[in-house]
TIDRENVEX-451233 format. One record per residue (C-alpha): chain; residue number from 1; y, z, x; residue in one letter. Coordinates in steps of 0.25 Angstrom, whole numbers, plus 5000, padded with zeros to 4 digits. Example, Ala and Ser with C-alpha at 12.3 -4.5 7.8 and 13.67 -1.06 7.14 Angstrom:
c,k,py,pz,px,r
A,1,4982,5031,5049,A
A,2,4996,5029,5055,S
END
This chain:
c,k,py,pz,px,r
A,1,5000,5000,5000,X
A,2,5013,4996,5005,X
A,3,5024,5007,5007,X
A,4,5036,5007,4998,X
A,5,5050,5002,5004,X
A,6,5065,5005,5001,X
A,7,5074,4991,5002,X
A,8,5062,4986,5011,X
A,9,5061,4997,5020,X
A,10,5049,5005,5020,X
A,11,5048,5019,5015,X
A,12,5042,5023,5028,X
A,13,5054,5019,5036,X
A,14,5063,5024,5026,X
A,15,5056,5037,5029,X
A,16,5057,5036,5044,X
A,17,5072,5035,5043,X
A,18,5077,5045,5035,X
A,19,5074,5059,5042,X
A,20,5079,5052,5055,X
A,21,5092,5048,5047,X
A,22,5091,5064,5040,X
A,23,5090,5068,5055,X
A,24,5102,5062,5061,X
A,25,5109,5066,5051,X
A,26,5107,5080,5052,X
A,27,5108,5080,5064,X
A,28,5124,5074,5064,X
A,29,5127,5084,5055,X
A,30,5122,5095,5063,X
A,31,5130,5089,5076,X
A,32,5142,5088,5068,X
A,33,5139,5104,5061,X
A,34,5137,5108,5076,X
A,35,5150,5099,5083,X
A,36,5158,5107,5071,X
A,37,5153,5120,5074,X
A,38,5153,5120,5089,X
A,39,5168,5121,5090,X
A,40,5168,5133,5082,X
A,41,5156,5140,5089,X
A,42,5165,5139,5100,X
A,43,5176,5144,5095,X
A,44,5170,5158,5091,X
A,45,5165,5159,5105,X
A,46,5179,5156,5110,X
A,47,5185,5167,5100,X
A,48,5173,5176,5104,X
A,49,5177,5176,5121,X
A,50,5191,5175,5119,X
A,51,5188,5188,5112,X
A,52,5180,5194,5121,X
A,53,5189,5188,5135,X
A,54,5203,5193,5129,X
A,55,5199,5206,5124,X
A,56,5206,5201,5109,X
A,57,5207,5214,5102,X
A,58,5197,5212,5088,X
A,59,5211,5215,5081,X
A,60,5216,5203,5084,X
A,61,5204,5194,5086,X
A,62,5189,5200,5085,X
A,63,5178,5192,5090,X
A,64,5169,5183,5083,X
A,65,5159,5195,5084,X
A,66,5168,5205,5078,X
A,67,5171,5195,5066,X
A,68,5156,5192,5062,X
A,69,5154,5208,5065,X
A,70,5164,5211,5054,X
A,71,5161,5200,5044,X
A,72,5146,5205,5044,X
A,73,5150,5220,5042,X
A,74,5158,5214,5029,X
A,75,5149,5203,5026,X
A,76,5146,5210,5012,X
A,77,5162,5208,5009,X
A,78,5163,5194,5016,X
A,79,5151,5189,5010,X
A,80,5157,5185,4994,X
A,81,5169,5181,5000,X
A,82,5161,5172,5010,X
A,83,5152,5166,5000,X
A,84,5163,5162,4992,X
A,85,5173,5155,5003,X
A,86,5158,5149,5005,X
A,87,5158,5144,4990,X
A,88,5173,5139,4993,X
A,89,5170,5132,5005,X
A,90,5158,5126,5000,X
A,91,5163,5121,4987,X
A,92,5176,5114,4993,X
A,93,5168,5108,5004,X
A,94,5158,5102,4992,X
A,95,5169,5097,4982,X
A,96,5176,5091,4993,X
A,97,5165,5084,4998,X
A,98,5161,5077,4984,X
A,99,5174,5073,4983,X
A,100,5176,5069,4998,X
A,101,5160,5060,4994,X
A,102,5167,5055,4982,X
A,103,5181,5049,4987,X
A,104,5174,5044,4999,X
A,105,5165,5037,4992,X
A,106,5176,5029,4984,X
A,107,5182,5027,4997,X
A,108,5170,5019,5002,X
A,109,5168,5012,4990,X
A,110,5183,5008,4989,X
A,111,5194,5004,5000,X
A,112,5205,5003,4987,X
A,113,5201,5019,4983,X
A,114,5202,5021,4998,X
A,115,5214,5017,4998,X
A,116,5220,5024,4984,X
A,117,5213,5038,4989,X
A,118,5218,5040,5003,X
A,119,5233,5042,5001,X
A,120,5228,5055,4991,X
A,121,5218,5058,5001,X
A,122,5228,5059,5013,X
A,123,5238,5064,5004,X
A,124,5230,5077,5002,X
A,125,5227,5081,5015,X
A,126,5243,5081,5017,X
A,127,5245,5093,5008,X
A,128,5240,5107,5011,X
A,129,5231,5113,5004,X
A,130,5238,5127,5003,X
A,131,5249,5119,4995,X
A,132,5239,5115,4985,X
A,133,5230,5128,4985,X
A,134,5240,5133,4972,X
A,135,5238,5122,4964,X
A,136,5222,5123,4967,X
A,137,5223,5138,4962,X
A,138,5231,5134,4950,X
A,139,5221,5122,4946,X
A,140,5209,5128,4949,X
A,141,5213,5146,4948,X
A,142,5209,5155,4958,X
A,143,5195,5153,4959,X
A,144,5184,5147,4969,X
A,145,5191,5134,4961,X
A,146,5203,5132,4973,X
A,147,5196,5137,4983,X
A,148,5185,5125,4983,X
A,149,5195,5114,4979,X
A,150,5204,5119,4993,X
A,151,5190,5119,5001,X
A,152,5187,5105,4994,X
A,153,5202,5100,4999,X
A,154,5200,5103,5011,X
A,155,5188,5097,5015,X
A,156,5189,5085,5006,X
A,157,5198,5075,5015,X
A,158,5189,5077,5028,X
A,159,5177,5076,5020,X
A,160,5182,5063,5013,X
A,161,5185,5058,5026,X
A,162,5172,5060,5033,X
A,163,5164,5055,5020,X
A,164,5170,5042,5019,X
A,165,5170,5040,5036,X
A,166,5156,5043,5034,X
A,167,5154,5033,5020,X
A,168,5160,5022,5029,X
A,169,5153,5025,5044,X
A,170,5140,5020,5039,X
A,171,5134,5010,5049,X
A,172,5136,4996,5044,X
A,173,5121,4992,5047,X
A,174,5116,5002,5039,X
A,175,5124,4999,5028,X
A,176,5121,4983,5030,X
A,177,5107,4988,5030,X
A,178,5109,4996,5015,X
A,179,5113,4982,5010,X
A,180,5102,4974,5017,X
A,181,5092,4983,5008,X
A,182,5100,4983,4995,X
A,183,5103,4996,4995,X
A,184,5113,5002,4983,X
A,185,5126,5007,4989,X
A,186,5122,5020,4982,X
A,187,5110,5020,4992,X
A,188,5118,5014,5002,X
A,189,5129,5026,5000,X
A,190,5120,5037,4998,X
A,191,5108,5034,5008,X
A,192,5119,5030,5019,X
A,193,5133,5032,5017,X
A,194,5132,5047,5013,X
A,195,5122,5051,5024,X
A,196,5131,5044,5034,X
A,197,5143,5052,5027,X
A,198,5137,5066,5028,X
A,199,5139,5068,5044,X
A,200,5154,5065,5041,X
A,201,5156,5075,5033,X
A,202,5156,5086,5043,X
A,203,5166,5077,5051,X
A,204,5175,5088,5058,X
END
């Protein structure tokens, strides 16, 4: 019995291919996680000798060591508080992403929508968002509501930029290669543009 095939291409070497593209790009991400968190590794350290070579009184800066010390005796008091600046952060960073997905695809499928978007977009990122915070508590009270949307303002911009650099750095050949097997440009988007947009998104 013959083996099935996708386009033409047989489901063996489908298979062959996918956990070597799942493995390359885990292994991006965690470069590009490890690149991020390098610098600020080093800067504890920095903070923790500068300490401990000038003698800085822990009035006027403790160590690293003295701060985690601290923050665990009173981790029952930070813990709620932490959870919900979690719930802040995580809810912003998710609504800004959605919407940063959804622009950038409308930027992809069209230059003209491109072109009516990004005077509003740049226009944005010029005023602060202290100077809008007011309004945010007045549309949406003084809940989690403001909180998340703020979150979401701030990393929408670069998160829209990074998506749609990586919509558009797709290698032409595997694109031409899509189309030499008929593939839909809902496959085409989903099975190579998004994976190729994911390591953008933690762009620095």
């Amino acid at each position: 019995m013959a083996n099935s095939s996708h386009y033409g291409v047989p489901d063996t070497a489908l298979q062959s291919r996918h956990p070597a593209a799942v493995e390359s790009l885990s292994h991006r991400l965690l470069v590009r996680l490890l690149e991020q968190m390098l610098p600020l590794l080093a800067l504890v350290l920095l903070w923790h000798a500068a300490v401990r070579l000038f003698g800085i009184p822990p009035f006027l800066l403790p160590s690293p060591l003295a701060v985690l010390k601290k923050m665990w005796a009173l981790r029952y008091e930070f813990l709620p508080h932490l959870l919900t600046t979690l719930a802040e952060i995580t809810g912003g960073f998710l609504l800004g992403v959605v919407v940063a997905a959804l622009l950038a695809l409308l930027i992809l499928a069209s230059s003209r929508i491109e072109k009516l978007i990004s005077p509003v977009l740049v226009a944005s990122q010029v005023v602060p968002k202290i100077a809008i915070a007011p309004l945010l508590i007045v549309w949406f009270g003084y809940g989690i509501a403001p909180k998340v949307v703020t979150a979401a303002l701030i990393a929408f911009f670069p998160l829209l930029v990074g998506t749609v650099q990586g919509l558009r750095s797709v290698d032409p050949l595997l694109l031409d290669y899509m189309a030499s097997i008929s593939a839909t440009p809902r496959q085409t988007l989903l099975l190579l543009r998004l994976p190729s947009a994911i390591p953008f998104l933690f762009e620095p």
